[in-house]
C-alpha positions, 0 to 999 in steps of 0.5 A: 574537473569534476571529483573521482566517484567513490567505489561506494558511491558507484556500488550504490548507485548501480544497485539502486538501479537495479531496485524496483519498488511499486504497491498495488492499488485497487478495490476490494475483491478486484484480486490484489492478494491474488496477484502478489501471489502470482508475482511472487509465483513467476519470480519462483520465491514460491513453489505454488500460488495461495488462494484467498480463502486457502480451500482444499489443498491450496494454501493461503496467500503468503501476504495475508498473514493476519488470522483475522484476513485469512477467516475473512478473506481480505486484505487488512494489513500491509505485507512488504515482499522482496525478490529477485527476478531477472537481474532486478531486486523486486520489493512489492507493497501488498496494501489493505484492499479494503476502505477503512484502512485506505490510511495505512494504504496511503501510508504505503505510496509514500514509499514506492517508485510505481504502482500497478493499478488493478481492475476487475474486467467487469466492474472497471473503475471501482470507488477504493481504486478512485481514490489511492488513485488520486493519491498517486496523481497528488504524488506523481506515482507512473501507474501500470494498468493490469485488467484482471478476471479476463476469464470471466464475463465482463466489459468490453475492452475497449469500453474499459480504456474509455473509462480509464481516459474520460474518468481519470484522464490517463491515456491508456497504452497497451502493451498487449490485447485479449484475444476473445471477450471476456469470459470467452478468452483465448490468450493474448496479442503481443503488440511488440512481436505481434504473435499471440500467446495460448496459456493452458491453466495449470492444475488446480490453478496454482502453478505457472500457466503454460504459454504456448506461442502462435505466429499470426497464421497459426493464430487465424487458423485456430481463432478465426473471428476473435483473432481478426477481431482483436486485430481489428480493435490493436489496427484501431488503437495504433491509429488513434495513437495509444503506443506507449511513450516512456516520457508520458508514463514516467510523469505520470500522463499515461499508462500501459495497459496488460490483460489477463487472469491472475487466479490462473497466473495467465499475463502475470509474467508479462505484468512482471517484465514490464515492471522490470523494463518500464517502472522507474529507478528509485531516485533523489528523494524530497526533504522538508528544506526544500531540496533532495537527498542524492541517492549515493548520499549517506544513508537515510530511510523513513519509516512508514509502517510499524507492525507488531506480533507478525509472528505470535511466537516472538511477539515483537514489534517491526518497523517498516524503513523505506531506504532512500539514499546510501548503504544500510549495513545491519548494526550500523549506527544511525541518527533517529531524525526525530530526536537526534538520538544514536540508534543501533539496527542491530536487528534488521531483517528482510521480510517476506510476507510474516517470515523473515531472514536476517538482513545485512545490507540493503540500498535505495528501493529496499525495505528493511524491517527493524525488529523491536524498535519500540523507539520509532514512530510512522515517519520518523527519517534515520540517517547517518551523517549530516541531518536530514528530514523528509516529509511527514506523513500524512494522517486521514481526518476520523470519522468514526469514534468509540470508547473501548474498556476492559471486560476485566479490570485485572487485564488493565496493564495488558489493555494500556499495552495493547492500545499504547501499540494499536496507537504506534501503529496506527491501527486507530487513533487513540484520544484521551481526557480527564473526564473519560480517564485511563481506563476508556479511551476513545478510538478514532478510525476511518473505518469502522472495521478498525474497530474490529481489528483492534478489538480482536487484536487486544483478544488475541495478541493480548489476552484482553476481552473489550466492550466497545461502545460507539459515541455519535461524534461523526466529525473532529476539528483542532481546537486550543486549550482556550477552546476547550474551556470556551466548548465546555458549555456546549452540549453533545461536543466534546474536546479530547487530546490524540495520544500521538502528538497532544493535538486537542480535537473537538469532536461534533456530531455533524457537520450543521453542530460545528456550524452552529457552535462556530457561529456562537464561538467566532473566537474559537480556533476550529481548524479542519484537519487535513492530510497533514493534520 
């Protein structure tokens, strides 16, 4: 006979159910703030959907929170929402859109159960969204398709569902079709009802779309061709088979597929229905020795963001911690995995976009933000009772590389400050050596506009003018303290030290200079780095 469960353990296990976590991925300029806003909107957490740019009237995305993203109307930092709709707790991962920062996107994935795959309907798969999609592939990550700026001139649909089968091998399933081209749109077939739903733009686009509902002979009167047309084309799709089947989407072989127009919030509440009805629980999370740590355990979390100055008038630090078993309680006392050191939550807090109310308690699924933990690293695990340790996340290889000094000697103090946390947070990489010394580190970055961010975050969160001068290393290997002394002779290489974790890189400008000097140097350790390196 097996053991009573606890009270706890049954409480943990039911909110955890209730919990639905997911980010989502797409390329720049697809419309990814846009709809976050829009979520949140139909969620009522916020009165009035932002816009990008924020003209006229119209305020700005609650997710862009950065000056610098408002100024340039993109995505450069992640924003972790939390809400609740229906009778389910929401934590949307809004994740930068643009290239460079795909590190700190991936970052994100390792902390959501779903991800909601975006695309712009007239330029279908885009680069950016290719590859955080093959990072949910690697991670086994269910995807929801959402097909936006069906408003506006683009490919056919049925040509997009070729493009998501034959490039990325996912069966795609919708679970509803546009009635009218793109550009040309009218509303949207509901497979399950089989009736049609007419939305009527809100105002200036910023509030809830009117849906009006159209049994099927109303929707022939009014839309003649185009509502044969899109019955036509769901008569086509039944008979090859694209229905929806829960088993295939949970292991991550197929996805449903929703229509729709989220700067006019037309198909938004229908995206976040299937998110509460179809996206995975979270559930038993992997840990380094192989096995899973049980939702109804005690308390764990990792941390997979560290921000610091979200609100310029605290100037603190936040770190992300994805709960992945148990309860949290603020103030609870918990093992930092790391160090095997006590570690107070006295400051949790619940985070939306850069505002916040203080947390008191939150269960798998859940994002809490630790204000001023200057103590925790990206993935560092927090636990309470027996020890436990959960992957580590991993870091993209730099490939671009710049000194960064101080205009100003008199700033130094300041400067060391502002990139010992550009560092933490993993903004850049931060390399360092004798030759070079204190005073001008080397910047490593995927992206070049890291360099911006950081150069613009020492100005503006630090009061630090930087000079910024790029070095013509395009290429880092790990190397030995003995390769070091073995590279020292070789010209246009040079071996620095990374900040994080003393890991010596050699750093060449291509890939034949490696070659080259591998060859003379068959002794020498020159190890790629991956994922995890």
């Amino acid at each position: 006979m097996s053991a009573p469960v606890s009270v706890t353990s049954r409480e943990v296990v039911r909110e955890a159910a209730r919990r639905r976590t997911f980010a989502v991925i797409s390329h720049p300029d697809a419309g990814k703030s846009t709809l976050t806003e829009a979520l949140a909107l139909h969620a009522r957490v916020i009165g009035q959907a932002g816009a990008v740019h924020g003209k006229g009237e119209r305020r700005g995305t609650v997710s862009d929170w950065m000056a610098m993203e408002r100024d340039r109307g993109i995505s450069i930092t992640s924003a972790a929402l939390q809400f609740a709709y229906r009778d389910v707790v929401v934590n949307l991962l809004d994740t930068p859109g643009h290239a460079d920062f795909s590190e700190d996107t991936y970052r994100v994935l390792t902390a959501v159960d779903c991800a909601v795959m975006l695309l712009d309907a007239a330029k279908g798969l885009e680069p950016q969204t290719l590859k955080l999609f093959e990072v949910c592939r690697q991670r086994q990550i269910p995807v929801i398709t959402f097909i936006n700026k069906w408003d506006r001139p683009g490919q056919d649909a049925l040509a997009l569902l070729d493009e998501i089968e034959s490039r990325i091998q996912l069966t795609p399933t919708p679970l509803n079709w546009p009635v009218g081209v793109a550009g040309h749109f009218h509303g949207l077939v509901d497979r399950d009802t089989g009736g049609m739903i007419r939305f009527e733009r809100a105002p200036g686009g910023a509030g809830i779309a009117i849906e009006e509902h159209l049994d099927t002979a109303e929707a022939a009167r009014r839309y003649g061709g185009d509502w044969s047309g899109a019955i036509e084309e769901l008569e086509l799709l039944t008979l090859s088979g694209a229905e929806h089947d829960e088993e295939s989407f949970q292991a991550a072989r197929s996805t449903p597929v929703l229509f729709g127009a989220a700067v006019t919030n037309i198909g938004v509440r229908q995206l976040l229905d299937v998110l509460v009805e179809l996206a995975p629980a979270p559930a038993a999370r992997p840990t380094t020795d192989g096995g899973s740590r049980p939702l109804d355990s005690e308390f764990s979390g990792f941390v997979f963001k560290i921000q610091a100055n979200m609100d310029p008038s605290h100037r603190d630090q936040v770190a992300f911690v994805r709960v992945c078993s148990g309860r949290f309680t603020r103030g609870m006392i918990v093992t930092h995995g790391t160090t095997g050191r006590p570690f107070t939550t006295k400051y949790a807090q619940q985070i939306f976009g850069r505002d916040r109310d203080t947390l008191d308690e939150a269960y798998p699924g859940d994002v809490i933000g630790l204000v001023n933990a200057t103590a925790l690293g990206i993935g560092d695990t927090l636990h309470t009772g027996p020890k436990v340790r959960f992957p580590a996340l991993p870091a993209f290889p730099p490939e671009h590389f710049a000194v960064v000094r101080a205009v100003d000697s008199s700033t130094f103090k300041r400067f060391r400050r502002g990139i010992e946390q550009l560092d933490a947070e993993g903004v850049v990489q931060v390399l360092r050596s004798e030759l070079r010394g204190e005073q001008a580190p080397v910047l490593a970055a995927v992206g070049t506009m890291q360099f911006e961010v950081a150069t613009h975050r020492l100005a503006a969160e630090f009061g630090v003018r930087t000079t910024l001068d790029r070095l013509p290393y395009e290429f880092a290997v790990r190397t030995t303290l003995d390769g070091r002394d073995a590279l020292q002779s070789e010209a246009g290489v040079e071996v620095l030290r990374r900040t994080q974790d003393d890991a010596l890189l050699a750093l060449f400008p291509n890939p034949y200079r490696l070659r080259s000097v591998a060859a003379r140097h068959p002794g020498v350790p020159l190890e790629p780095l991956t994922g995890n390196s």
